[in-house]
C-alpha positions as CSV (number, residue, x, y, z in Angstrom):
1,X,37.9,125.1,104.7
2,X,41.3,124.4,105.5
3,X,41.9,121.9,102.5
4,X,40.7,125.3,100.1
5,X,43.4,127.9,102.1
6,X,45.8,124.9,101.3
7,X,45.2,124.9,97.6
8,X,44.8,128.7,97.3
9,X,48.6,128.9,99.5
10,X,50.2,126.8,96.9
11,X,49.2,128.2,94.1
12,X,50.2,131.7,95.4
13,X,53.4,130.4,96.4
14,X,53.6,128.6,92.3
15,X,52.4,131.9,91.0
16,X,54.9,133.8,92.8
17,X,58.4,131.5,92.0
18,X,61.0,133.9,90.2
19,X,61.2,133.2,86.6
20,X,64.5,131.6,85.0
21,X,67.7,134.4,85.5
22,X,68.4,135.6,82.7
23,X,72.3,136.4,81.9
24,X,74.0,139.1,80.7
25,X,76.7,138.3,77.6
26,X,79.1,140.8,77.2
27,X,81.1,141.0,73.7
28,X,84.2,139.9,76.0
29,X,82.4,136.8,76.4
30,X,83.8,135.3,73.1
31,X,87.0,135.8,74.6
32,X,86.3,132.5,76.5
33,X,86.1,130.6,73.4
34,X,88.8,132.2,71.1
35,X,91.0,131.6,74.1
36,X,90.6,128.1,74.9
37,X,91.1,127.2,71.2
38,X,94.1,129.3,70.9
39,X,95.5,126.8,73.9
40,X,94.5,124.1,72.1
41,X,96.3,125.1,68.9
42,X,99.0,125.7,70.7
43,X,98.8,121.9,72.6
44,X,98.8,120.5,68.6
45,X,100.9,122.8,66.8
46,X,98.2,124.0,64.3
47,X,99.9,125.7,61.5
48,X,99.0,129.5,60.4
49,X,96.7,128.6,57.4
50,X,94.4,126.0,59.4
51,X,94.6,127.9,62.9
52,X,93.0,130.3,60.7
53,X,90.7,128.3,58.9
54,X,89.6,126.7,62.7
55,X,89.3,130.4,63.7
56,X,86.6,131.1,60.4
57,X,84.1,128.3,60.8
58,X,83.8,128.4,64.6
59,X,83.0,132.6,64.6
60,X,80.4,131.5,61.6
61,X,78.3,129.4,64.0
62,X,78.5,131.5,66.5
63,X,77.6,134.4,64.2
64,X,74.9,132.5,62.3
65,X,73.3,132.0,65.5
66,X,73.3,136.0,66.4
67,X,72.1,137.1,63.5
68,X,68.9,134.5,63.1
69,X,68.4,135.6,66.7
70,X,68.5,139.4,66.0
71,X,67.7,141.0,63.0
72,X,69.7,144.3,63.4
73,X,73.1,142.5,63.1
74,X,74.4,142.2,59.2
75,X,74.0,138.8,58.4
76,X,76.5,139.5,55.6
77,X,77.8,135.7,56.2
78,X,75.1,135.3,53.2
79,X,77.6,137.1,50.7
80,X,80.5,134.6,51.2
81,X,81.3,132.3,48.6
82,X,78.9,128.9,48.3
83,X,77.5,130.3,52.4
84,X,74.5,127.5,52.6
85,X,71.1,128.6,53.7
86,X,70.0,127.9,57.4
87,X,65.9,127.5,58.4
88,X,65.6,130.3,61.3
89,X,63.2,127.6,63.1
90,X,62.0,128.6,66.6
91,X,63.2,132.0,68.5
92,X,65.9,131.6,70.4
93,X,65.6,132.6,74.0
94,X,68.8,132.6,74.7
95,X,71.3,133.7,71.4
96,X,74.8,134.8,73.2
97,X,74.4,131.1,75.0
98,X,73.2,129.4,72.1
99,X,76.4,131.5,69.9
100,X,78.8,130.3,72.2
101,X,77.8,126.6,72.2
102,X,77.6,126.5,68.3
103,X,81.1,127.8,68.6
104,X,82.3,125.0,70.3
105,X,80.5,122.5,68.6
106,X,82.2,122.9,65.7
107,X,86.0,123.5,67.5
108,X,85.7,120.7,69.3
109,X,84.7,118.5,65.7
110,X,87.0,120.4,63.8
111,X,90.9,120.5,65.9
112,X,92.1,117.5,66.5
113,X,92.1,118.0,70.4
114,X,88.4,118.6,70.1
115,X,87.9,117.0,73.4
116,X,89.8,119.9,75.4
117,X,87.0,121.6,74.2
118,X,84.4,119.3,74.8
119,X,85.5,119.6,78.5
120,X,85.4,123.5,78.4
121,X,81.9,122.9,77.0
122,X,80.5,121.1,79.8
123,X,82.2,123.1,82.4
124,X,80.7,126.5,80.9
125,X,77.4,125.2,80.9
126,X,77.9,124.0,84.7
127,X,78.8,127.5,85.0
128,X,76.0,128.9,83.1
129,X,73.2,126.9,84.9
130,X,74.9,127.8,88.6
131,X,74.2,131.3,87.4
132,X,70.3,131.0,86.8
133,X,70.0,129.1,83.4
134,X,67.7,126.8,83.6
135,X,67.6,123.4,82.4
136,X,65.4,124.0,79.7
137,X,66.8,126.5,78.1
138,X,70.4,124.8,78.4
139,X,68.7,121.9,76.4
140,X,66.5,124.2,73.3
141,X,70.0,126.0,73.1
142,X,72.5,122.9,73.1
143,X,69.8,121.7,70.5
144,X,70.0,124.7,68.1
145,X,74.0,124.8,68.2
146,X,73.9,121.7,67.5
147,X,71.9,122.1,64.2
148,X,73.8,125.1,63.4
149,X,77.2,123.8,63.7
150,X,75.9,120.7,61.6
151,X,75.3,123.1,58.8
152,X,78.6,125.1,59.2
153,X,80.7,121.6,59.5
154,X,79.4,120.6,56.0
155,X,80.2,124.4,54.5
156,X,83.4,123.2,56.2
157,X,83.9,119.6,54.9
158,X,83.0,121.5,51.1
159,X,85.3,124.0,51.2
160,X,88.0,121.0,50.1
161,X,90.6,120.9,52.9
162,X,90.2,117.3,53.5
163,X,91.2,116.5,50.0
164,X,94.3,118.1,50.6
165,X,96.3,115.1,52.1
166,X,95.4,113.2,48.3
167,X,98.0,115.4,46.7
168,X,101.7,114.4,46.3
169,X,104.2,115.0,48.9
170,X,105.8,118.3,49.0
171,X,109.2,118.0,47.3
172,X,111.5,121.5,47.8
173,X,113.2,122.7,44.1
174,X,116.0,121.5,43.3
175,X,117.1,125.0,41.5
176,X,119.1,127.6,42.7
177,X,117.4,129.9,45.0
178,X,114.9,127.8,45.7
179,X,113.6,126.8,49.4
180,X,114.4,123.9,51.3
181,X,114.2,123.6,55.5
182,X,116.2,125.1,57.4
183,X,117.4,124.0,61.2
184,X,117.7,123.4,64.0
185,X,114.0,121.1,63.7
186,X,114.0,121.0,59.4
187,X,110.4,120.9,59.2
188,X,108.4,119.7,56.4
189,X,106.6,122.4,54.0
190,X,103.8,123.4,55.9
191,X,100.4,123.6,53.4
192,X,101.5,123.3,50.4
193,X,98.2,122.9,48.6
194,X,96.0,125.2,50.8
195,X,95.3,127.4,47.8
196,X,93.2,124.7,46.2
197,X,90.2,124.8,49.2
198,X,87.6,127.5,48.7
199,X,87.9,130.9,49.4
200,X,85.4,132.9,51.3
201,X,85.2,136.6,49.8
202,X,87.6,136.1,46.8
203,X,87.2,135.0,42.9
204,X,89.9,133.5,42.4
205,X,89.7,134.2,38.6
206,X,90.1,138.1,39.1
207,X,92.9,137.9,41.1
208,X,95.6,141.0,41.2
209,X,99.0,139.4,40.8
210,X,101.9,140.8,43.5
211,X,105.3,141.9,41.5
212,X,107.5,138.5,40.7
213,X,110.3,138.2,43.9
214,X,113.9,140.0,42.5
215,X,115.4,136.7,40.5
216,X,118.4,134.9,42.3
217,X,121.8,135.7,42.0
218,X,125.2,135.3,43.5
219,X,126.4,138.5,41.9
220,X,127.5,141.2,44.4
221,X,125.8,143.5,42.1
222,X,122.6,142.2,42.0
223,X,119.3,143.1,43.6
224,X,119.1,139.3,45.3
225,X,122.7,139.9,46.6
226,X,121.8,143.4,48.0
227,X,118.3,142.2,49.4
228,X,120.4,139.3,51.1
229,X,122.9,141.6,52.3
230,X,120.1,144.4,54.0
231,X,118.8,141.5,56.0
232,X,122.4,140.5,57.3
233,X,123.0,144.4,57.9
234,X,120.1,145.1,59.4
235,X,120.0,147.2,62.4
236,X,120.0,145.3,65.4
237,X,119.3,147.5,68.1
238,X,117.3,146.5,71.4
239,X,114.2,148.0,70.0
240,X,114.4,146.6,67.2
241,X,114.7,142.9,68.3
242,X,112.1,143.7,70.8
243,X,110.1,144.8,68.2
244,X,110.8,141.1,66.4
245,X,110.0,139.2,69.3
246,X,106.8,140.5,69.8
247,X,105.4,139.6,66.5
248,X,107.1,136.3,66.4
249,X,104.3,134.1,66.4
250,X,106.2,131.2,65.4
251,X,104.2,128.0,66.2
252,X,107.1,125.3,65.2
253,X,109.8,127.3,67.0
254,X,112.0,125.1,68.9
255,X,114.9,125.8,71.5
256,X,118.4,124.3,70.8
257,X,120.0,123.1,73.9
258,X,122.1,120.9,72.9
259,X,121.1,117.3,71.4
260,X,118.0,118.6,72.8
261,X,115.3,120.8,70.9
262,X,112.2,122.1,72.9
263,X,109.2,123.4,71.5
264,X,108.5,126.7,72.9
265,X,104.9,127.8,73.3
266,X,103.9,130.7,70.6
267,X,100.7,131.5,68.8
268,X,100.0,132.0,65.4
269,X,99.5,136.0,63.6
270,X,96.0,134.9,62.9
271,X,95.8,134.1,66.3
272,X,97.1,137.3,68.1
273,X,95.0,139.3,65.6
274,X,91.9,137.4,67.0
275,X,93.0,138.2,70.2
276,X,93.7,142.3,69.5
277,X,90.1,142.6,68.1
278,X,89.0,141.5,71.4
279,X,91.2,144.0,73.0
280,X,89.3,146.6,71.4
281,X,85.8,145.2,71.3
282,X,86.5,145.4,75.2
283,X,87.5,148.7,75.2
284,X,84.6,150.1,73.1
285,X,81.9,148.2,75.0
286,X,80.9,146.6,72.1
287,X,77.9,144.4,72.4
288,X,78.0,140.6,72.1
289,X,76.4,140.2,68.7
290,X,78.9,143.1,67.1
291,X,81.9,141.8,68.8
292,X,81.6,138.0,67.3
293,X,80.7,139.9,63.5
294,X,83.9,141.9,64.1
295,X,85.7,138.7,65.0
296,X,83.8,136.7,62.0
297,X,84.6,139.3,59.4
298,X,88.5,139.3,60.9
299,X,88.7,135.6,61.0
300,X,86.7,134.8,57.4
301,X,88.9,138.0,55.7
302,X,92.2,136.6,57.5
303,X,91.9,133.3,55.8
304,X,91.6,134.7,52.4
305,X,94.5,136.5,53.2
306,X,96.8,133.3,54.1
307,X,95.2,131.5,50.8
308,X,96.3,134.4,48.7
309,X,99.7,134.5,50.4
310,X,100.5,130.9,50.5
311,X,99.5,130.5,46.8
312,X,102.7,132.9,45.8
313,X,104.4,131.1,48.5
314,X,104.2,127.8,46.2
315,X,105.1,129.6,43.4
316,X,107.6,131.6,43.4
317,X,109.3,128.8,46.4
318,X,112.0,131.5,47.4
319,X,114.6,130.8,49.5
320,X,114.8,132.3,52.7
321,X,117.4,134.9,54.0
322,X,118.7,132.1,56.6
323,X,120.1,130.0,54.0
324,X,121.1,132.5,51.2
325,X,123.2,134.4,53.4
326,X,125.0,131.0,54.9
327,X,126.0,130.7,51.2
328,X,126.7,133.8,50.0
329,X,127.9,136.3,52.7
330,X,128.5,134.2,56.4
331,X,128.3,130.4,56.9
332,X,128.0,130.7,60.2
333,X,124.8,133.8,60.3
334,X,121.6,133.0,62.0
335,X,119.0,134.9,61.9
336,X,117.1,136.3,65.3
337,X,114.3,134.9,64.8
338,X,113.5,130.9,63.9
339,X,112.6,130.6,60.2
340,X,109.4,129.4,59.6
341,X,109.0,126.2,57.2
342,X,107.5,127.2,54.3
343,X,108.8,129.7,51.1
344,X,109.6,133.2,51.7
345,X,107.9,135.5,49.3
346,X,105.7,136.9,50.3
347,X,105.9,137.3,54.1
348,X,102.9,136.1,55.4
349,X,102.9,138.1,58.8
350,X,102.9,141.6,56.3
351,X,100.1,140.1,54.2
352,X,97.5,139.5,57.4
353,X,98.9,142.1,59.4
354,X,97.3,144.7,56.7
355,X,93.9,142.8,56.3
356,X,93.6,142.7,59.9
357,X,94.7,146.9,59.8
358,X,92.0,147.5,57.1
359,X,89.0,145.1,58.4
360,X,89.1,146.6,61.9
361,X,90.4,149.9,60.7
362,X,86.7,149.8,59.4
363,X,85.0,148.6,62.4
364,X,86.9,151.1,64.9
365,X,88.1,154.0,63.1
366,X,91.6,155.1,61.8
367,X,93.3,156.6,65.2
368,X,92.2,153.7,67.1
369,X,94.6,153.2,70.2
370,X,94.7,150.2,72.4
371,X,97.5,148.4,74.1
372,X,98.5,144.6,73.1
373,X,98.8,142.7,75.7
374,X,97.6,139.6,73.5
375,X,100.7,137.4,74.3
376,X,101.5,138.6,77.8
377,X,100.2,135.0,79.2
378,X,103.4,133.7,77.5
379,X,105.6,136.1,78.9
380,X,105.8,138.6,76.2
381,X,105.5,141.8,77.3
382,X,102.5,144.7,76.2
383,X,103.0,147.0,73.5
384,X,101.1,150.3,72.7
385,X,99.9,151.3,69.1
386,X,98.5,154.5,68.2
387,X,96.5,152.5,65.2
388,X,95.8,148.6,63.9
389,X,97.6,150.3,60.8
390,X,100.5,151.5,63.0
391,X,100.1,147.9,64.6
392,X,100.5,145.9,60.8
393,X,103.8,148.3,60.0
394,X,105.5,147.3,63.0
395,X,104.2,143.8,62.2
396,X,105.3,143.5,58.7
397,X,108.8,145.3,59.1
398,X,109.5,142.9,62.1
399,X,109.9,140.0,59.7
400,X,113.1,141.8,58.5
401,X,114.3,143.2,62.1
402,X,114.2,138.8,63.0
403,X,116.2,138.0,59.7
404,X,113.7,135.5,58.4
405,X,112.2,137.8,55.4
406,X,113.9,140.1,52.7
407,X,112.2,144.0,51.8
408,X,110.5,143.2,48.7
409,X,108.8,140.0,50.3
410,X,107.5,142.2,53.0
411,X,106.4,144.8,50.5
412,X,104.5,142.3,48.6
413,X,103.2,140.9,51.8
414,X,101.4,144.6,51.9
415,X,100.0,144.9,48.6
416,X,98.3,141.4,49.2
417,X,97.0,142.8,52.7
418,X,95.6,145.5,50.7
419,X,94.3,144.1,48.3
420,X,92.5,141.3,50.5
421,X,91.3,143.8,53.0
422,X,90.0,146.3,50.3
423,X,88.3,143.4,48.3
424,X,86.6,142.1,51.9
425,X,85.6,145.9,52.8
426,X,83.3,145.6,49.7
427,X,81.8,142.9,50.4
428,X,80.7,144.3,53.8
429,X,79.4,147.5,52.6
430,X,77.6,145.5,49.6
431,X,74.0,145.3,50.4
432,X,72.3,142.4,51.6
């Protein structure tokens, strides 16, 4: 008799063990992830273009996972150019995990300190399982990241950026008004050739073309000459340089000290926008699954918008304000901020500034207010903005408060915001 109460006691007590915790994934979540590789961008100076591209292919694996998992979301990855087709497989009991694993997976292959990563990994899921996870479901969802970053790493691989290093060095113009480095750290051209990988939202054979840059002259009366001169005038208030600093994001800046330079921790634009659209997916409450396609459609739409920029870049190859002026008006000018090493026209910060303004302008409304306090962990302080469109002026116009960009490059830095932010705005509304 005592044998049978034994049996019946333990499988009451088997009957009654709590079932596996289940967590709770806010959209802020993602925040984790977009963070840590922002450090690690930072750690190996990734330039604006690739931080970009890094940005793109990690939110599509998280998203892909998210949007097999939960048929609501607008799987409108599907409408990007050459997007490969995944096998749903198996329900996924746990998609925000499973999302944020496939996110690193494909970070940690991808940046070339993909071990930093590989760390975070491991400590997040030691994290996770302290919280209730259980072992099994840790293992179905490491296993399904897995297979979904496979399938995003080869969308990656085809989209031609490893073929990039088989072109010819980079060789500046040897004709007048044409860009070559500038100091104190005379970088290299940075990219190049990055219009030759595969867009994501854009055919690149109905493309609309951005006004030529003014021509270059060392007449007084020219427009080149009065462009050059409006930088060197330019009003150089407090504000107004505060206003510059704050949008820096200057990855190869360096401090001068001397026969000493010092690199000086900054993020890229693409970067801080990332980090602003979490600022606001916070402040709306928006749920996990939204807040990574708001990031994904940002990230994806933002890398278009440096491919479109950076193929004028290496066209038109203008010189930048830093060196014109040296030559025509004040050898010994420098401007505020560090110039960047790559062409001038058209400003790049202008040109993904408005994408960013239009693509979350659509997710959030146009009076959107939020505070930016994106860079305050590198000692910058917050700023306030009655709009993301508000946020890209300020942005765009910086470029000529630091001295590093003339008017019309800004200007043309706009149109090519618009236009990529427009074009990516149709592609969302399209119907799947």
């Amino acid at each position: 008799m005592k044998k049978w109460v034994l049996i019946f006691s333990v499988i009451a007590c088997w009957a009654c063990k709590p079932e596996a915790k289940k967590l709770e994934f806010a959209g802020t979540e993602i925040d984790k992830v977009v963070q840590e590789m922002t450090e690690m961008m930072i750690h190996d100076v990734s330039n604006p273009p690739l931080a970009m591209r890094f940005f793109s292919y990690a939110s599509l694996a998280g998203y892909q996972v998210m949007t097999e998992a939960d048929p609501n979301l607008d799987a409108f990855q599907y409408k990007l150019n050459d997007y490969p087709k995944f096998d749903k497989g198996a329900p996924i009991e746990a998609p925000e995990f499973t999302a944020m694993l496939a996110m690193m997976e494909v970070s940690q292959k991808m940046q070339p300190s993909g071990n930093r990563i590989k760390a975070f990994e491991l400590r997040y899921i030691d994290s996770c399982r302290k919280e209730g996870l259980s072992d099994k479901i840790i293992q179905s969802s490491t296993q399904k990241a897995q297979a979904v970053a496979k399938g995003i790493l080869a969308y990656a691989k085809a989209d031609g950026y490893n073929k990039l290093s088989n072109f010819p060095r980079y060789t500046p113009k040897k004709s007048p008004g044409s860009w070559y480095s500038t100091p104190p750290g005379y970088f290299p051209a940075v990219e190049p050739y990055f219009y030759r990988i595969r867009t994501f939202s854009l055919d690149t054979n109905k493309i609309t073309e951005v006004p030529a840059p003014a021509p270059y002259s060392e007449s007084k009366n020219s427009t080149f000459y009065q462009l050059s001169k409006a930088v060197f005038e330019a009003n150089k208030s407090e504000e107004n340089l505060k206003i510059a600093a704050f949008w820096d994001c200057n990855p190869f800046a360096l401090n001068d000290q001397g026969h000493l330079l010092i690199g000086m921790k900054k993020i890229s634009p693409g970067a801080h926008w990332m980090g602003i659209a979490g600022i606001a997916s916070a402040q709306k409450k928006i749920s996990f699954g939204n807040s990574l396609g708001i990031r994904t459609a940002l990230a994806t739409s933002l890398m278009d918008a440096f491919w479109i920029c950076w193929r004028e870049k290496y066209h038109s190859h203008r010189i930048r304000p830093e060196t014109a002026i040296r030559k025509l008006i004040d050898p010994g000018w420098k401007p505020f901020l560090q110039t960047p090493p790559f062409p001038e026209y058209p400003s790049g910060h202008s040109t993904v500034s408005t994408t960013a303004a239009i693509v979350l302008t659509h997710f959030f409304g146009p009076n959107f207010a939020y505070t930016d306090t994106v860079e305050k962990r590198y000692g910058i302080d917050d700023r306030s903005f009655k709009s993301f469109e508000a946020a890209a002026q300020e942005a765009s116009i910086s470029r000529f408060y630091g001295g590093i960009h003339y008017m019309d490059g800004i200007q043309a830095g706009q149109l090519q915001g618009q236009m990529i932010g427009k074009n990516f705005l149709t592609l969302l509304k399209h119907e799947n």
